[in-house]
TIVO-2410 file (N, C-alpha, C; in nm, 3 decimals):
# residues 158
REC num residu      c1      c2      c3 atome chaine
REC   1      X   1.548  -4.251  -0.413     N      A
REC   1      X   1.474  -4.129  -0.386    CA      A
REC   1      X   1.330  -4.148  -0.436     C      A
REC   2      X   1.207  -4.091  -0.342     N      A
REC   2      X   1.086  -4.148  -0.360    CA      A
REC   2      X   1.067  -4.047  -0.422     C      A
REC   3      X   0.947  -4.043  -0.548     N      A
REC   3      X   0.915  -3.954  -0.599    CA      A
REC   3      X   0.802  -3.849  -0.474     C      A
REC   4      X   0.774  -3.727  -0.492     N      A
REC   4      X   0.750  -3.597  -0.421    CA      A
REC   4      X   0.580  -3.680  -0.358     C      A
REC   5      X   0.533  -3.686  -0.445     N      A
REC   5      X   0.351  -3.718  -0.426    CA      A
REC   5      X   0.379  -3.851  -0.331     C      A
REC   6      X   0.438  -3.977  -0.416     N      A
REC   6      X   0.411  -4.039  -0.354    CA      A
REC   6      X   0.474  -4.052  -0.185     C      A
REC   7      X   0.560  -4.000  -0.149     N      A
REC   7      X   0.603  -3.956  -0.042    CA      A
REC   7      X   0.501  -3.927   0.032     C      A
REC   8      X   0.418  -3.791  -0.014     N      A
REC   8      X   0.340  -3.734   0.093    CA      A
REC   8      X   0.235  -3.777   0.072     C      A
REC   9      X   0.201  -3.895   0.031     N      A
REC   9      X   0.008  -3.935   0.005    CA      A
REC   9      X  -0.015  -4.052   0.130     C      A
REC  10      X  -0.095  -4.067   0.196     N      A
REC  10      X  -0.106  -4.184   0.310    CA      A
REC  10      X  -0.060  -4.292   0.248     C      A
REC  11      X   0.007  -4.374   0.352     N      A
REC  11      X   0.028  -4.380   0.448    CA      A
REC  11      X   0.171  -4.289   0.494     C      A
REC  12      X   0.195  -4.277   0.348     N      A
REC  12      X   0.370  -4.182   0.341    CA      A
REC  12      X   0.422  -4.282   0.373     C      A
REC  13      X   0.590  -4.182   0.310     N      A
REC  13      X   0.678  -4.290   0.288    CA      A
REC  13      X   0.802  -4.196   0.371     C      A
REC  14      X   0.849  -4.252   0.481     N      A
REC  14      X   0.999  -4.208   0.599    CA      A
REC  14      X   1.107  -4.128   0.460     C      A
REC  15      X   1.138  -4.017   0.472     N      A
REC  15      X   1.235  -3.958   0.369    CA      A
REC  15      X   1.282  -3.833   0.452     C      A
REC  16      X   1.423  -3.815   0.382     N      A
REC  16      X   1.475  -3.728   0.440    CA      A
REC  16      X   1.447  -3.589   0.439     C      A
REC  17      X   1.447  -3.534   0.505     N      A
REC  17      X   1.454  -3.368   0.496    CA      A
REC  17      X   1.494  -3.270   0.594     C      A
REC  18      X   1.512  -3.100   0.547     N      A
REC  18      X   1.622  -3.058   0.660    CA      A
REC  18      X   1.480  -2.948   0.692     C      A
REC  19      X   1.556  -2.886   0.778     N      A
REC  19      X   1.471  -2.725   0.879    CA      A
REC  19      X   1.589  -2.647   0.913     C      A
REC  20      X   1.581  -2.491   0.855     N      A
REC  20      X   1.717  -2.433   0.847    CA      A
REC  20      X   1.674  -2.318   0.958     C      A
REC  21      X   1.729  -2.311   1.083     N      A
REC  21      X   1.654  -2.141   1.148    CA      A
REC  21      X   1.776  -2.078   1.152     C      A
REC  22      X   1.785  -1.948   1.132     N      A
REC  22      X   1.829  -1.830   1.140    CA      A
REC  22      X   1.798  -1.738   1.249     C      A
REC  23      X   1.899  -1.731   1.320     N      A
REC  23      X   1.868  -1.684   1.447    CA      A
REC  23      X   1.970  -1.504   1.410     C      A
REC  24      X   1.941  -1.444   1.461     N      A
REC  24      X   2.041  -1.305   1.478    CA      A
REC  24      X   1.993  -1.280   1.637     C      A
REC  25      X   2.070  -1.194   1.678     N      A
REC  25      X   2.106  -1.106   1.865    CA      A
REC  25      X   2.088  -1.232   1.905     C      A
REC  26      X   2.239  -1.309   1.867     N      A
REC  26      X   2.249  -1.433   2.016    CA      A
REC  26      X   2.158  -1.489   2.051     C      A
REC  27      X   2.078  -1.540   1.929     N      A
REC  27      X   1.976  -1.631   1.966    CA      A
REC  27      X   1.810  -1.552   1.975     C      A
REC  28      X   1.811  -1.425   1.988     N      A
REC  28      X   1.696  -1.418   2.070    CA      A
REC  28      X   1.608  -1.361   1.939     C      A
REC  29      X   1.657  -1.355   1.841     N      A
REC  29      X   1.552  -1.349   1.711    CA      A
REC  29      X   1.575  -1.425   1.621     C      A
REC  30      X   1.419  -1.483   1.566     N      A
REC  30      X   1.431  -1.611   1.469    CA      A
REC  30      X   1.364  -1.525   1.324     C      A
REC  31      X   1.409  -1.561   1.228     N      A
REC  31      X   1.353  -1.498   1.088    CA      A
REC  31      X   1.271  -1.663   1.041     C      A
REC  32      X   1.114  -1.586   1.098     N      A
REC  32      X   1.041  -1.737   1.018    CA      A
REC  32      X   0.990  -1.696   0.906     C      A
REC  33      X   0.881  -1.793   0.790     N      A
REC  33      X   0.818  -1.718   0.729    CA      A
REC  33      X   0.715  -1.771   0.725     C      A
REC  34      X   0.579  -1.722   0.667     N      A
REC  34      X   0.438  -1.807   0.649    CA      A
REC  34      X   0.433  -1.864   0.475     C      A
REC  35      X   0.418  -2.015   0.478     N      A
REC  35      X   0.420  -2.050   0.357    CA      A
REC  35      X   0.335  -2.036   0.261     C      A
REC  36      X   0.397  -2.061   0.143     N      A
REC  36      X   0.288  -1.997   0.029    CA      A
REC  36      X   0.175  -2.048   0.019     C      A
REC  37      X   0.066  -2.002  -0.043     N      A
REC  37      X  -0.091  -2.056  -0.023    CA      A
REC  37      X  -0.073  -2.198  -0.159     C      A
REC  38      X   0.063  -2.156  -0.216     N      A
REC  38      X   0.072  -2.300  -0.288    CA      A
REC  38      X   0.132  -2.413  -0.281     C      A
REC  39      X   0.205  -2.396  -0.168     N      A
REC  39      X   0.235  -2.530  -0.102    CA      A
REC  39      X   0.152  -2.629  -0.095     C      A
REC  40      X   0.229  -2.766  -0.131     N      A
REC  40      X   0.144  -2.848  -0.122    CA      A
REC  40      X   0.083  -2.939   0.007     C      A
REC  41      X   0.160  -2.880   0.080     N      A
REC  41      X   0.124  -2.936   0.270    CA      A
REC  41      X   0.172  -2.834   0.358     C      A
REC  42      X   0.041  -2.768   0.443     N      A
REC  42      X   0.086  -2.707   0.563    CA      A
REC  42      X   0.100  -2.541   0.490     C      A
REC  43      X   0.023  -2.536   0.369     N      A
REC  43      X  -0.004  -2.416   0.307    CA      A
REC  43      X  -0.056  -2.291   0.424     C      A
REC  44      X   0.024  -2.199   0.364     N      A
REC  44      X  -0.046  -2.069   0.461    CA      A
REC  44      X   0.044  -2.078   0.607     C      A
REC  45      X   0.089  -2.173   0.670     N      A
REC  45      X   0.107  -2.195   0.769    CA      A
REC  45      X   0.256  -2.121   0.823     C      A
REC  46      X   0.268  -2.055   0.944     N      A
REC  46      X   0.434  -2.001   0.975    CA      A
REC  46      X   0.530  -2.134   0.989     C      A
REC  47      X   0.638  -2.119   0.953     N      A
REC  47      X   0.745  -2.204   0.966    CA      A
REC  47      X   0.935  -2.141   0.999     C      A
REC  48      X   0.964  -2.262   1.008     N      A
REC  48      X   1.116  -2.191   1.009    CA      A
REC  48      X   1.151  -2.135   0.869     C      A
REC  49      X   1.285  -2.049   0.890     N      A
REC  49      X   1.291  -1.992   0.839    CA      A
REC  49      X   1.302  -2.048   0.678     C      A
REC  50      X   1.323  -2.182   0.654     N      A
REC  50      X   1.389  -2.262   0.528    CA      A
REC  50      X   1.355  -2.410   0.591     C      A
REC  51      X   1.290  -2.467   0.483     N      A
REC  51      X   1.311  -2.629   0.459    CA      A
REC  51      X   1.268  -2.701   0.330     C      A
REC  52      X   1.313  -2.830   0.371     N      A
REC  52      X   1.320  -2.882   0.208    CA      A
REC  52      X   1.363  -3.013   0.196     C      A
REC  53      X   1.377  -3.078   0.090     N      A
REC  53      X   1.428  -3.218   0.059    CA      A
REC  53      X   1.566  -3.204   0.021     C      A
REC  54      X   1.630  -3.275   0.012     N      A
REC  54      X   1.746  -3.311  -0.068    CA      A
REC  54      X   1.750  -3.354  -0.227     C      A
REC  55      X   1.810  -3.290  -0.289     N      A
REC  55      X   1.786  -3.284  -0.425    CA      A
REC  55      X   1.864  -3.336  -0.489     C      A
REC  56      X   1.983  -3.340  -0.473     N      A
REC  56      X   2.106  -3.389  -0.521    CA      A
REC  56      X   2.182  -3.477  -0.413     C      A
REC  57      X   2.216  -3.605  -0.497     N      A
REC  57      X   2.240  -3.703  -0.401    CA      A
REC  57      X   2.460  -3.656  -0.375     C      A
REC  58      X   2.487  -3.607  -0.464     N      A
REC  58      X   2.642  -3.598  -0.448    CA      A
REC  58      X   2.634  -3.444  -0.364     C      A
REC  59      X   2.548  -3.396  -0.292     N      A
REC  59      X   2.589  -3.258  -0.271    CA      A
REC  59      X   2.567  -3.290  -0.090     C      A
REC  60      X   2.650  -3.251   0.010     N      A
REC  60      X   2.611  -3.315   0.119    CA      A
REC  60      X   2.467  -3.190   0.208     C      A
REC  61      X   2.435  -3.268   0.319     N      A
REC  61      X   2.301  -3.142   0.377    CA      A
REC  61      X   2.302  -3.030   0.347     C      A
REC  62      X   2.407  -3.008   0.433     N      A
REC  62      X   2.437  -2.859   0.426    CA      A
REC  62      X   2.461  -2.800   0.334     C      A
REC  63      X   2.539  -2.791   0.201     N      A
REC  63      X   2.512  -2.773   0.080    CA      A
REC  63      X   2.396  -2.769  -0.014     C      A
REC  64      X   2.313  -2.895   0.023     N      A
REC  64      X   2.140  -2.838  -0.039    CA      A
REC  64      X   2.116  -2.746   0.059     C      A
REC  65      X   2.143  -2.708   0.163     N      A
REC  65      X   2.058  -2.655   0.306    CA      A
REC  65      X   2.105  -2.478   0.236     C      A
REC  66      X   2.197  -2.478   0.234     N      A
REC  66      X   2.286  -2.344   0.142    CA      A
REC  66      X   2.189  -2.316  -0.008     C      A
REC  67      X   2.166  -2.377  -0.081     N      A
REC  67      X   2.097  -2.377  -0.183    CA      A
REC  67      X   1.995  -2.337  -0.168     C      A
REC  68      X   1.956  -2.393  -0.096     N      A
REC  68      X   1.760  -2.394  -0.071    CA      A
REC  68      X   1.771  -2.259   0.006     C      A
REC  69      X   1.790  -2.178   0.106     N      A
REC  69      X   1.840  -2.041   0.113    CA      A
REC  69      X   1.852  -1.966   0.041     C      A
REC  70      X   1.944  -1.933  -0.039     N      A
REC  70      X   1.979  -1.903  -0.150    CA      A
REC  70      X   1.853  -1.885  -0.262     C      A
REC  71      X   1.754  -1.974  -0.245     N      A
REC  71      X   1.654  -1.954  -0.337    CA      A
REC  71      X   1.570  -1.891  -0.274     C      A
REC  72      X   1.494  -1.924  -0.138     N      A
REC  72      X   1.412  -1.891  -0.081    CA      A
REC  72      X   1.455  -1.744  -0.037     C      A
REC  73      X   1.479  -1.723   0.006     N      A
REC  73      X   1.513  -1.600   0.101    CA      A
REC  73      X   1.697  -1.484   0.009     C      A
REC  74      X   1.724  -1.584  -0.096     N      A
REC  74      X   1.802  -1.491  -0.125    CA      A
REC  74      X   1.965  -1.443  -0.051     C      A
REC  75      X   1.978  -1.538   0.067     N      A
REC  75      X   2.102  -1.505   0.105    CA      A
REC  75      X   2.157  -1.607   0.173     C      A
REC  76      X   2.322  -1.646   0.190     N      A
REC  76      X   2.337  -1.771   0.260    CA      A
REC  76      X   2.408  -1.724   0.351     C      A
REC  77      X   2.480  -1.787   0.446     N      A
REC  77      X   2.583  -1.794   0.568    CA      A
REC  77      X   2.605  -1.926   0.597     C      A
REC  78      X   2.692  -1.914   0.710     N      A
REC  78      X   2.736  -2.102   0.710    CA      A
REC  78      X   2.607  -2.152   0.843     C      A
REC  79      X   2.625  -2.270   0.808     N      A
REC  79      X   2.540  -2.303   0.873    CA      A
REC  79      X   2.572  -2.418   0.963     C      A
REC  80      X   2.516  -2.538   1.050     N      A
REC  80      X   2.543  -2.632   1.114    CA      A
REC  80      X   2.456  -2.710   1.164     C      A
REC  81      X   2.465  -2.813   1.174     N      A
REC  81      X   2.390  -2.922   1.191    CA      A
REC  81      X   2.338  -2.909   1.381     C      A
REC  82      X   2.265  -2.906   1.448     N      A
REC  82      X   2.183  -2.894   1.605    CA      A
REC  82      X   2.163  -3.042   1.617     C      A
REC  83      X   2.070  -3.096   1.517     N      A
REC  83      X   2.018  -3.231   1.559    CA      A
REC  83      X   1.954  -3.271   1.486     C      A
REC  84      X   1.860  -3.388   1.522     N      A
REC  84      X   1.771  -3.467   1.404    CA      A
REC  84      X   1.645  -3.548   1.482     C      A
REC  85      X   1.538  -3.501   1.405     N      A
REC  85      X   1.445  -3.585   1.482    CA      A
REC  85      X   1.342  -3.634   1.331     C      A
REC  86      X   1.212  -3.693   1.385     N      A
REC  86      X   1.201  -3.796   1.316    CA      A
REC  86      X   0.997  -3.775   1.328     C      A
REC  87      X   0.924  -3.734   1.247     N      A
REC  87      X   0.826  -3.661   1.293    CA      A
REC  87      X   0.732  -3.740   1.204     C      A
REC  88      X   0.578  -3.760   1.240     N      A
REC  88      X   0.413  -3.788   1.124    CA      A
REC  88      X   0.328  -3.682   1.089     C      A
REC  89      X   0.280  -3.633   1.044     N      A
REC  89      X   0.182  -3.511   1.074    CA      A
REC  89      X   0.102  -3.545   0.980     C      A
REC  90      X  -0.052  -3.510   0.975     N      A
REC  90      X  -0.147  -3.531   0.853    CA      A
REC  90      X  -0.179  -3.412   0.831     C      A
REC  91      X  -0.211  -3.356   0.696     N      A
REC  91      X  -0.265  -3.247   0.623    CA      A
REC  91      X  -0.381  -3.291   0.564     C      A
REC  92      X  -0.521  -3.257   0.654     N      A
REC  92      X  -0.649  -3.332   0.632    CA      A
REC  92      X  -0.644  -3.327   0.453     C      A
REC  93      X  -0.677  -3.410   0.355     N      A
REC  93      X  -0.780  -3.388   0.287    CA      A
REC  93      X  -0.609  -3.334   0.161     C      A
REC  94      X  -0.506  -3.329   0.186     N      A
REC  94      X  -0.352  -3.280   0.132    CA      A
REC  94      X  -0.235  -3.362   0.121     C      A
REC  95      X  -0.231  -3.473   0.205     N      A
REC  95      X  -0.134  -3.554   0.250    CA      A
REC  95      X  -0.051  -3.553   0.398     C      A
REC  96      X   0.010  -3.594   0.394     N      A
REC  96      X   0.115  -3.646   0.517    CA      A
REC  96      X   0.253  -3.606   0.487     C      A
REC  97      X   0.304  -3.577   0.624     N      A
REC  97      X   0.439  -3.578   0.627    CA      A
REC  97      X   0.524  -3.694   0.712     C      A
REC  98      X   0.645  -3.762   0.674     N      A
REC  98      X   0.654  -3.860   0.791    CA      A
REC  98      X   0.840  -3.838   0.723     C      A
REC  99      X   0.909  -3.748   0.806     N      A
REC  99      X   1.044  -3.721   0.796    CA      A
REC  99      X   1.125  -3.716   0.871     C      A
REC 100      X   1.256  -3.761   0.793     N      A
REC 100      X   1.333  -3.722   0.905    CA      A
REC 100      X   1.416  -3.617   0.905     C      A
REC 101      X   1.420  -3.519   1.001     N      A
REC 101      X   1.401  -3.395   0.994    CA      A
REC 101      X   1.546  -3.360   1.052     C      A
REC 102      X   1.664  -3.284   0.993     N      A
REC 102      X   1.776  -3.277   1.047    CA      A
REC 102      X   1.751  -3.112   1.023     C      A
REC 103      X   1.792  -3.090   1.160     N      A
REC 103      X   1.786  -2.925   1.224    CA      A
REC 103      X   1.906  -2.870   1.197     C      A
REC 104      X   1.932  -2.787   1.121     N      A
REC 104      X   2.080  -2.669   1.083    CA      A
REC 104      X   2.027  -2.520   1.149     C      A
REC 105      X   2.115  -2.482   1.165     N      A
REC 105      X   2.099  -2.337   1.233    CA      A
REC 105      X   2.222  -2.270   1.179     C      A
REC 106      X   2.181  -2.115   1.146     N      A
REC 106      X   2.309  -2.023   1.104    CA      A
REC 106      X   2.282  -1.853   1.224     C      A
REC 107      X   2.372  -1.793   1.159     N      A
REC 107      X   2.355  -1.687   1.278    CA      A
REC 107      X   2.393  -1.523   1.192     C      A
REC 108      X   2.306  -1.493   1.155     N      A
REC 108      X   2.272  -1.387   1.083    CA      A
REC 108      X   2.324  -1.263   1.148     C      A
REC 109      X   2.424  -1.192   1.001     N      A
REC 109      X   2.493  -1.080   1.066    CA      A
REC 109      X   2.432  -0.950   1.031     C      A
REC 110      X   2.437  -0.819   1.013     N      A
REC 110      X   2.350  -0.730   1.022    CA      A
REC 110      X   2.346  -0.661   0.845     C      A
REC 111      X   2.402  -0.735   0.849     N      A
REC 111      X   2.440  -0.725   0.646    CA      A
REC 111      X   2.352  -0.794   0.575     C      A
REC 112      X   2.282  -0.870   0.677     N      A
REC 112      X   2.171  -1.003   0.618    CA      A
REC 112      X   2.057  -0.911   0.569     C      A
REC 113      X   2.021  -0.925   0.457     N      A
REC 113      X   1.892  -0.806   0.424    CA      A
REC 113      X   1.801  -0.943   0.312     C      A
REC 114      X   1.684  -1.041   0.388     N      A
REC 114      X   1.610  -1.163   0.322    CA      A
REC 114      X   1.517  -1.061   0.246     C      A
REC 115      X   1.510  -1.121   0.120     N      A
REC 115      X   1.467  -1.112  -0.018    CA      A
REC 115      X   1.359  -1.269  -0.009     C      A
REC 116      X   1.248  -1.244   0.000     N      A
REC 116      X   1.179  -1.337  -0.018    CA      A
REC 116      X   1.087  -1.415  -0.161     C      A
REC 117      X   1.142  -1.516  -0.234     N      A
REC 117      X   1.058  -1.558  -0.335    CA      A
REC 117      X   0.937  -1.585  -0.306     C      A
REC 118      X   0.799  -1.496  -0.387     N      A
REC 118      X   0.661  -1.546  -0.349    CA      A
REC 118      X   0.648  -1.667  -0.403     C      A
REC 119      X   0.729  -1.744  -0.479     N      A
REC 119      X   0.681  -1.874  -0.492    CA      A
REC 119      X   0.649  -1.973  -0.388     C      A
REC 120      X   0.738  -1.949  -0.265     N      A
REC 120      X   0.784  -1.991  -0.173    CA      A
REC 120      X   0.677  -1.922  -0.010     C      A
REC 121      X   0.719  -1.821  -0.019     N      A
REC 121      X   0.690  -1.735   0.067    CA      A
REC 121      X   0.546  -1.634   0.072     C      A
REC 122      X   0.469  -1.645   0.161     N      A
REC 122      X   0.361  -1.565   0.141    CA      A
REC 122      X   0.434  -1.438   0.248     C      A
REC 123      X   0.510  -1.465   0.360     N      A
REC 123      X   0.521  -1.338   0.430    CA      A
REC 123      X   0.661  -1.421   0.555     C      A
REC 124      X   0.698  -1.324   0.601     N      A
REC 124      X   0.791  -1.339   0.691    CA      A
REC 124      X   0.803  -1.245   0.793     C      A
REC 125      X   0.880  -1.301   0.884     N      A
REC 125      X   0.942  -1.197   1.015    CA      A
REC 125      X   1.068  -1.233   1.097     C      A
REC 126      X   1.116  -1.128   1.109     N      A
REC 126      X   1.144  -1.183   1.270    CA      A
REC 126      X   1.114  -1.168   1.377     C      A
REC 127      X   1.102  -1.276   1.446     N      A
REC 127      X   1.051  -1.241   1.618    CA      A
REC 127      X   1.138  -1.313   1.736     C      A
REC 128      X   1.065  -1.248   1.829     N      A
REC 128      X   1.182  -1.263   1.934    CA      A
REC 128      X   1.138  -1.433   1.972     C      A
REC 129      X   1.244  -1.546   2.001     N      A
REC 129      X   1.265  -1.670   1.991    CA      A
REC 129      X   1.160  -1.707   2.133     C      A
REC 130      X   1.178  -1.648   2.249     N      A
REC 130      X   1.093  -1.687   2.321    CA      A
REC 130      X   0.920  -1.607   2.304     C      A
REC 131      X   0.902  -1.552   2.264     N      A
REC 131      X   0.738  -1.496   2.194    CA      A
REC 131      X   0.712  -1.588   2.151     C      A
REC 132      X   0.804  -1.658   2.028     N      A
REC 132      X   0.753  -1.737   1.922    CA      A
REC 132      X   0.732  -1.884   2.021     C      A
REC 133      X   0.825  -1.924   2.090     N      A
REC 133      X   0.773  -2.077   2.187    CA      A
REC 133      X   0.638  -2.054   2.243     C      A
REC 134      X   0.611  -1.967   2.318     N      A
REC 134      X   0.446  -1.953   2.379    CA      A
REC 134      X   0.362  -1.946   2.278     C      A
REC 135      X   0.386  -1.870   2.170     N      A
REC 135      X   0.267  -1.852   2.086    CA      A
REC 135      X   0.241  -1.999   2.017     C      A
REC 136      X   0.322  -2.088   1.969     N      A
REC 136      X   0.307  -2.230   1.936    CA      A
REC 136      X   0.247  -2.296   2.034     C      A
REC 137      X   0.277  -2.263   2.178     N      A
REC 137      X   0.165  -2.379   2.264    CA      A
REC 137      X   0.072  -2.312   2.281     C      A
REC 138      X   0.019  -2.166   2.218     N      A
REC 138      X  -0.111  -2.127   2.262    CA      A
REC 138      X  -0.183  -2.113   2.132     C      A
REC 139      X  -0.125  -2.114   1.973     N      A
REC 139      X  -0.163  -2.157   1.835    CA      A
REC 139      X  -0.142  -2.213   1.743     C      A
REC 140      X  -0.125  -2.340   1.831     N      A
REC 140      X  -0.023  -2.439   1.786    CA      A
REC 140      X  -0.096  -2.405   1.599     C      A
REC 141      X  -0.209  -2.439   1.584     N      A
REC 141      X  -0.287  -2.458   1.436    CA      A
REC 141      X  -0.209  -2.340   1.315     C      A
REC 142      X  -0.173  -2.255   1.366     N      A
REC 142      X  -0.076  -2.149   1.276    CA      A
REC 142      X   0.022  -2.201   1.214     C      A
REC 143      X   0.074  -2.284   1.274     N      A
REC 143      X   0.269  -2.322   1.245    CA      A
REC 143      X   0.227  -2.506   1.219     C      A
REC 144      X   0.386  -2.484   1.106     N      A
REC 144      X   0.397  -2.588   1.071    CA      A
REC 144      X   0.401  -2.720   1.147     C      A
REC 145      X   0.346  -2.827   1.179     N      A
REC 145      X   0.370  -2.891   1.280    CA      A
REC 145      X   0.492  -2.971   1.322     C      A
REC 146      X   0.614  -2.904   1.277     N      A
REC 146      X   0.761  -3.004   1.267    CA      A
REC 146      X   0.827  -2.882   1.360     C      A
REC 147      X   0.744  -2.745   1.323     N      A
REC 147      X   0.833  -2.605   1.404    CA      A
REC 147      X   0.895  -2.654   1.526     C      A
REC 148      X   0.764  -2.653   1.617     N      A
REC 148      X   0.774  -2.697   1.758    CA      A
REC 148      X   0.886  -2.816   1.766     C      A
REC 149      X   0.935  -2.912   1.779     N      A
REC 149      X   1.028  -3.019   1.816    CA      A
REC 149      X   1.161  -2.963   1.739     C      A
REC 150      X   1.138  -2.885   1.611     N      A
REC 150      X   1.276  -2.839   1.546    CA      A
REC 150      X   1.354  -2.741   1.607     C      A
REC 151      X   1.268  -2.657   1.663     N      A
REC 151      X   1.284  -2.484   1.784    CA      A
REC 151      X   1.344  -2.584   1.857     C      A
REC 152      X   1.244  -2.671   1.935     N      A
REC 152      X   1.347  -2.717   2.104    CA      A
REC 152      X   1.484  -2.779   2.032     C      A
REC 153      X   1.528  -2.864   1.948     N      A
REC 153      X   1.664  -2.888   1.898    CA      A
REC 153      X   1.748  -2.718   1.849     C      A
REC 154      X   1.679  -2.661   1.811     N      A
REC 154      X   1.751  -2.563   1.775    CA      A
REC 154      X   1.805  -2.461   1.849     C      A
REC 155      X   1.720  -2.455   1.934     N      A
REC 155      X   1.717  -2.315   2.094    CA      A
REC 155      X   1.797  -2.429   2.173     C      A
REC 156      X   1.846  -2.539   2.165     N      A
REC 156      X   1.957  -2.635   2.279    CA      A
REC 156      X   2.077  -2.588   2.201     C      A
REC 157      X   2.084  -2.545   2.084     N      A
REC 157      X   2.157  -2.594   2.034    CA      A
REC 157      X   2.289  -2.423   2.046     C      A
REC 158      X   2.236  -2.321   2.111     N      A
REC 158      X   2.254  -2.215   2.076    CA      A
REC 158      X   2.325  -2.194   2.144     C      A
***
């Protein structure tokens, strides 16, 4: 396991990590959130609803993927694996991302009431799943740049 910095400093270093969306009404609403202004890459920026590294090597994805929920947003459900893709992105002047990115999706029941940590979280929503695809090809610069390729695995996956 690479330590956090050196991971994300150029040229970066290939490491694992997940993207958790939460979909409720059969797909057609996603709960994203905009990340905290203290993030260290892709600050400020909207994203899915949860992501993260793997922290514990005996605990399998989905289990950190449950965790990391659980912290962020305050609530879990089961979740499942969509797919995996494999992404570079630069954060001028912040670092790089270069991951491989395994997509889980859960399906939020009406009991779901997200509690957001500001450590984490500057703001959230939900919106309707196809709003949110156009608005990424028309601002893309808003959203995290892993959203886009994680949505199309995730919206196949539904």
């Amino acid at each position: 396991m690479a330590d956090r910095r050196l991971a994300h400093t150029e040229p970066g270093l290939l490491h694992q990590a997940f993207s958790v969306f939460v979909f409720r009404n059969q797909g057609r609403e996603l709960l994203i959130q905009q990340r905290s202004d203290e993030k260290m890459l892709f600050a400020s920026r909207w994203a899915n609803t949860c992501c993260s590294h793997p922290r514990n090597p005996g605990q399998s994805l989905i289990e950190e993927a449950t965790v990391r929920l659980q912290e962020e947003f305050g609530f879990t459900l089961k979740l499942a694996v969509a797919g995996a893709f494999v992404y570079f992105a630069r954060d001028e002047g912040r670092g790089v991302e270069h991951e491989h990115d395994t997509v889980l999706i859960g399906h939020a029941t009406d009991g779901i009431e997200p509690i957001a940590n500001p450590a984490e979280i500057a703001a959230w929503k939900w919106i309707d799943t196809n709003e949110l695809i156009a608005d990424i090809e028309n601002h893309a610069e808003v959203y995290a740049p892993w959203l886009k390729p994680a949505l199309e695995i995730a919206v196949k996956s539904l």
